[in-house]
C-alpha positions as CSV (number, residue, x, y, z in Angstrom):
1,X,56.4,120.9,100.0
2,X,59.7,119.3,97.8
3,X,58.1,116.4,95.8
4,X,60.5,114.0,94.6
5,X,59.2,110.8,93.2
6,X,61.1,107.9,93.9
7,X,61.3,104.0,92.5
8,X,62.5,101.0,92.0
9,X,64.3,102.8,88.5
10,X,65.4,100.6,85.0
11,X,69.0,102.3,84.9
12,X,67.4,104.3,81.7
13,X,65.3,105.6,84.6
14,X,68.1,106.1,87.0
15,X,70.3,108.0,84.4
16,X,67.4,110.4,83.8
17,X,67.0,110.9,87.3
18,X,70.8,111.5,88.0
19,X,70.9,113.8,85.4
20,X,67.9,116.3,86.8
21,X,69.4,116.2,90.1
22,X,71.0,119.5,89.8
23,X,67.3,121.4,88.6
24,X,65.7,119.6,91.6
25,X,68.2,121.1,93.9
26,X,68.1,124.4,92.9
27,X,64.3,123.7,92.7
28,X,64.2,122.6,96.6
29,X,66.7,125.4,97.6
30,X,64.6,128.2,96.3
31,X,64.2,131.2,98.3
32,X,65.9,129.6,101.4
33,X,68.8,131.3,102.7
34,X,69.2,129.3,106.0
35,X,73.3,127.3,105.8
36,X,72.7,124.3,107.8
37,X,69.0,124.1,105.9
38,X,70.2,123.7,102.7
39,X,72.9,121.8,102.9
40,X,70.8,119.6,105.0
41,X,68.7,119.2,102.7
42,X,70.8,118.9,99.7
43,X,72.5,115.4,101.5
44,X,68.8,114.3,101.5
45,X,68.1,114.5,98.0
46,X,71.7,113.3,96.7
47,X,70.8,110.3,99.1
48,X,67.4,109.6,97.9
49,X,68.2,110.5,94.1
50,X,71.1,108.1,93.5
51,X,70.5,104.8,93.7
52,X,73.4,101.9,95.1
53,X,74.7,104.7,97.6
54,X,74.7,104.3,101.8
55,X,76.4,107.7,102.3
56,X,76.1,111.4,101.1
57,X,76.9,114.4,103.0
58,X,79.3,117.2,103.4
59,X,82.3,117.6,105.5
60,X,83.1,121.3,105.7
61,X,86.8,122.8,106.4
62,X,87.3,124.5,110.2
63,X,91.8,125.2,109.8
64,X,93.3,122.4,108.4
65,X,90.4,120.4,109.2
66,X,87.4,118.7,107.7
67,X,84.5,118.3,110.2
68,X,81.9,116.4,109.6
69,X,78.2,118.5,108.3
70,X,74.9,117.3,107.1
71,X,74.4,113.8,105.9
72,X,72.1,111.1,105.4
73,X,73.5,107.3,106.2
74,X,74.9,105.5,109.3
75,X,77.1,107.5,111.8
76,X,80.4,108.8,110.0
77,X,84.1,109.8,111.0
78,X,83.3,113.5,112.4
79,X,87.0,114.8,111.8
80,X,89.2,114.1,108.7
81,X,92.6,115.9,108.5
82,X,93.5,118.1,105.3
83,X,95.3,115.5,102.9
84,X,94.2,112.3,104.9
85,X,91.7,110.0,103.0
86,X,89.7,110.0,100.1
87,X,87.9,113.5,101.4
88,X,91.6,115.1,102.6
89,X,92.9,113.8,99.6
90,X,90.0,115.3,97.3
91,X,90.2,118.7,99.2
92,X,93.7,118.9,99.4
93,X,94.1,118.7,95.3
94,X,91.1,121.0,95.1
95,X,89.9,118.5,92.6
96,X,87.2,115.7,92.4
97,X,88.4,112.3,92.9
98,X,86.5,109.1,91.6
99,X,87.5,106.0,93.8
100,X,86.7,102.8,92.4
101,X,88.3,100.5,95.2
102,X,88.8,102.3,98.6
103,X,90.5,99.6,99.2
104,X,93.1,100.0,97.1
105,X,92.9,104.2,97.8
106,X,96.1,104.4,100.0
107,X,95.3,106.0,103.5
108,X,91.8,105.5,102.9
109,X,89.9,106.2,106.3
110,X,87.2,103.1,106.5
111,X,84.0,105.0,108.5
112,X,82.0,102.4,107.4
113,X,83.5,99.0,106.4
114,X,80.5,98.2,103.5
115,X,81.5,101.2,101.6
116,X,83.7,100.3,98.6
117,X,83.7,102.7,96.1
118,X,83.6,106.3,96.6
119,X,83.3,110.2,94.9
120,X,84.5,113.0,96.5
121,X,84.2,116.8,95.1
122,X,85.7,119.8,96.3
123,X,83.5,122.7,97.5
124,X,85.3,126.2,96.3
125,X,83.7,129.5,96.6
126,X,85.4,131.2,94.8
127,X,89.2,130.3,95.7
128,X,88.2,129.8,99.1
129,X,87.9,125.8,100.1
130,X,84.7,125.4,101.7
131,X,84.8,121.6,102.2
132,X,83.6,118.4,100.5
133,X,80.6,116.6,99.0
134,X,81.2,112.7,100.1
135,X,79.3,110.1,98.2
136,X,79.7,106.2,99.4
137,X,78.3,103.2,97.8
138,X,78.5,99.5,98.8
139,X,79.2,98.5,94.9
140,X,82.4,98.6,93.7
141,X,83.1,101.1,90.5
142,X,79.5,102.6,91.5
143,X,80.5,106.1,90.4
144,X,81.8,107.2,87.0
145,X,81.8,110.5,84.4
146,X,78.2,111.3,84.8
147,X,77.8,111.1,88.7
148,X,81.0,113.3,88.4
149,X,79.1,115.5,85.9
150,X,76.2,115.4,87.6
151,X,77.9,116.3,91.7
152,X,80.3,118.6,90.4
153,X,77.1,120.9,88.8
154,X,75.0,120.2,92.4
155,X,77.9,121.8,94.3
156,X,78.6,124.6,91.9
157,X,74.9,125.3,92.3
158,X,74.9,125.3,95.9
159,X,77.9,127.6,96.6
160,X,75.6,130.4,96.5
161,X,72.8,129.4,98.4
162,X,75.1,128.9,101.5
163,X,76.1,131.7,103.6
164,X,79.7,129.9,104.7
165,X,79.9,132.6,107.5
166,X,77.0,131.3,109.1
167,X,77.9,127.7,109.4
């Protein structure tokens, strides 16, 4: 059994924390090989590891499409077109994107109305586009450099504990 010890964090604790995410991932990955599995439970511990967040989870890429995957948080927007959004947006460029105000993000698609800040990173095996992380938070200007640092290295570390064919 994964134990991941959880509290009310002092943001020195939260920081630490944020920063380990990536070893506790690989950590609860280990030795599975099952798709849906681990990126289950990779939304699970981004969700319970970052604190100020009410949505993590994957949308993965079927055509020119991104279809909602595993996630932890209320119900979410199941289909997202390639360049629509934050998440189109973010897959589109191949790049991470950071969203302070997704408000002011134009063609932002609202899922749910209490989000207001948001990071998005690509998921490329290889050159092949597999989909996106999708991290919300209720705070504006929650995310920054080291949650970028810190998801970029989660998905980069998850690429190869996902058979893509199999999802």
């Amino acid at each position: 059994m994964f134990d991941l010890s959880i509290s009310s964090a002092t943001p020195a604790d939260e920081g630490e924390r944020t920063k380990a995410l990536p070893v506790a991932l690989a950590s609860l990955l280990e030795g599975e090989t099952d798709a849906l599995a681990n990126l289950s439970n990779a939304a699970s511990l981004i969700f319970a590891s970052l604190n100020r967040i009410n949505w993590a989870g994957f949308y993965l890429l079927r055509g020119d499409t991104l279809v909602l995957g595993p996630f932890q948080g209320k119900p979410a927007c199941v289909r997202i077109p390639m360049g629509k959004g934050v998440c189109g947006a973010a897959a589109a460029r191949r790049q991470t994107l950071v969203v302070p105000d997704v408000n002011a993000f134009p063609d932002h698609i609202a899922c749910d109305a209490a989000s207001r800040s948001e990071i998005v990173v690509p998921i490329l095996d290889g050159d092949v586009l597999r989909g996106v992380l999708d991290v919300d938070s209720p705070e504006k200007g929650r995310f920054g450099d080291a949650e970028q640092a810190v998801l970029e290295e989660c998905v980069r570390g998850l690429v190869p504990r996902v058979d893509w064919g199999k999802l």
